[in-house]
N, C-alpha and C positions, 0 to 999 in steps of 0.2 A: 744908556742906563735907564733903569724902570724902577720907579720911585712905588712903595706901597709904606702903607699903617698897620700894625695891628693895636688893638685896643684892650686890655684882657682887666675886671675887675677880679679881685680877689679878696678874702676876708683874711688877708694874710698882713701882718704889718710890714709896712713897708722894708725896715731891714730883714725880716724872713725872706721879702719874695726878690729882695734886692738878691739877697744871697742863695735861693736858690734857683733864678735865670742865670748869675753869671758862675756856677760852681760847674767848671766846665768838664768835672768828672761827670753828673748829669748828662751834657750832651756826649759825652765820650759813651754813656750807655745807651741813651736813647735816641738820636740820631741813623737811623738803618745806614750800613753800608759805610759808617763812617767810626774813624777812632783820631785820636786826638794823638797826635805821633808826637810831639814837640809841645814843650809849655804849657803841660794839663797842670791845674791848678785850682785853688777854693776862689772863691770872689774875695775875701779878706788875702789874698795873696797877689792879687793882680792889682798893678801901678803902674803909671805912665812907661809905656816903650815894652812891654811884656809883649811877648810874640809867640804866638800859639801855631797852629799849623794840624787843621783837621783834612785826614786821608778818605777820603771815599774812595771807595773798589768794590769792584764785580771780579773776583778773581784777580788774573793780573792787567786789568784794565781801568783804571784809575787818574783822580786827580787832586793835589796837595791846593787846601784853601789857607792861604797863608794869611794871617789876620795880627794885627798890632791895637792895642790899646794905646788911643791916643791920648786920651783926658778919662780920667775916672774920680769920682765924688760920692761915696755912698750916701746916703738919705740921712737925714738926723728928724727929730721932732720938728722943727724948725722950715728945713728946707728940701726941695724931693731930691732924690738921688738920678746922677746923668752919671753916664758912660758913654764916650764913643767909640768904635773899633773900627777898624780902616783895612779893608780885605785889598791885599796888593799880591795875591800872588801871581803866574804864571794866566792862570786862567779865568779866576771867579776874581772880578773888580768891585769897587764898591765904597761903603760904609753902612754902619748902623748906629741907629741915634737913641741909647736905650733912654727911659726916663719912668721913676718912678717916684708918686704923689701918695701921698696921704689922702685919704678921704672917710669918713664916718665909718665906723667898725671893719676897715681896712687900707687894702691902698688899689690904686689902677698901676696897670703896667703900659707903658706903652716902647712899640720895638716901629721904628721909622729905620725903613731903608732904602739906600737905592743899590742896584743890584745890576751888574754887566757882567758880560761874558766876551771874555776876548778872544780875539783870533778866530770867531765861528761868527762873528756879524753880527748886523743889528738885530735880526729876525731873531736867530738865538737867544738875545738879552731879553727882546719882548716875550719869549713864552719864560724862560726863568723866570723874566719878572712876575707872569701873569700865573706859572706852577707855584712860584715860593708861598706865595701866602697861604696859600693850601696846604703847604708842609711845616709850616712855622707856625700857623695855630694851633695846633694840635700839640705839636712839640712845645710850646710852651706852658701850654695849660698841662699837660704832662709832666714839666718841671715844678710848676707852682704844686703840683699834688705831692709830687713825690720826693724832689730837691734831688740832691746828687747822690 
């Protein structure tokens, strides 16, 4: 497994950008090469044991990232909002520790994960780990603009 952070401020309130990271119609657009085949949904619709399942493909050469929510709490005034999701598929292992804070005319977002690749090695999990956060920047700060 290969553990990264990203950090993302936004001038979004926390329940905007709560809901537009997890409206997994969003990733289902903006994602290249991937669609959300099984349990696409709004974040006000996702609760414990919800299981999603995003396809990536090059033609017919592909792999199913099977993903569960395992704890979810959106943000209130109060308190920030966490998400976990727990990737158990075939191939892409893992989890993500989403969490979102309030802070002065918005909120931060932060996306904590560790990220493995099975059946292909360690080697394999260390460059995932070391490409993802290169593809998940972007993609998220893409979400915070645009939502799903």
């Amino acid at each position: 497994m290969r553990h990264f952070d990203i950090v993302i401020t936004t001038p979004l309130s926390p329940g905007e950008a709560w809901a537009r990271v997890l409206d997994l119609r969003g990733h289902d657009r903006f994602i290249p090469f991937t669609r959300i085949t099984e349990g696409l949904a709004t974040a006000d619709e996702l609760h414990p044991g919800h299981l999603f399942t995003g396809r990536t493909a090059v033609g017919p050469v592909g792999f199913d990232d099977v993903m569960t929510i395992e704890s979810i709490t959106p943000p209130t005034e109060a308190a920030p909002g966490r998400a976990r999701i727990v990737k158990g598929g075939p191939l892409v292992l893992g989890a993500v520790d989403l969490t979102v804070t309030a802070h002065d005319g918005g909120s931060t977002v932060r996306w904590s994960q560790d990220l493995g690749v099975a059946r292909l090695g360690r080697a394999a999990s260390w460059v995932a780990g070391a490409v993802a956060p290169l593809l998940y920047r972007p993609l998220l700060k893409r979400l915070l603009r645009h939502g799903g």
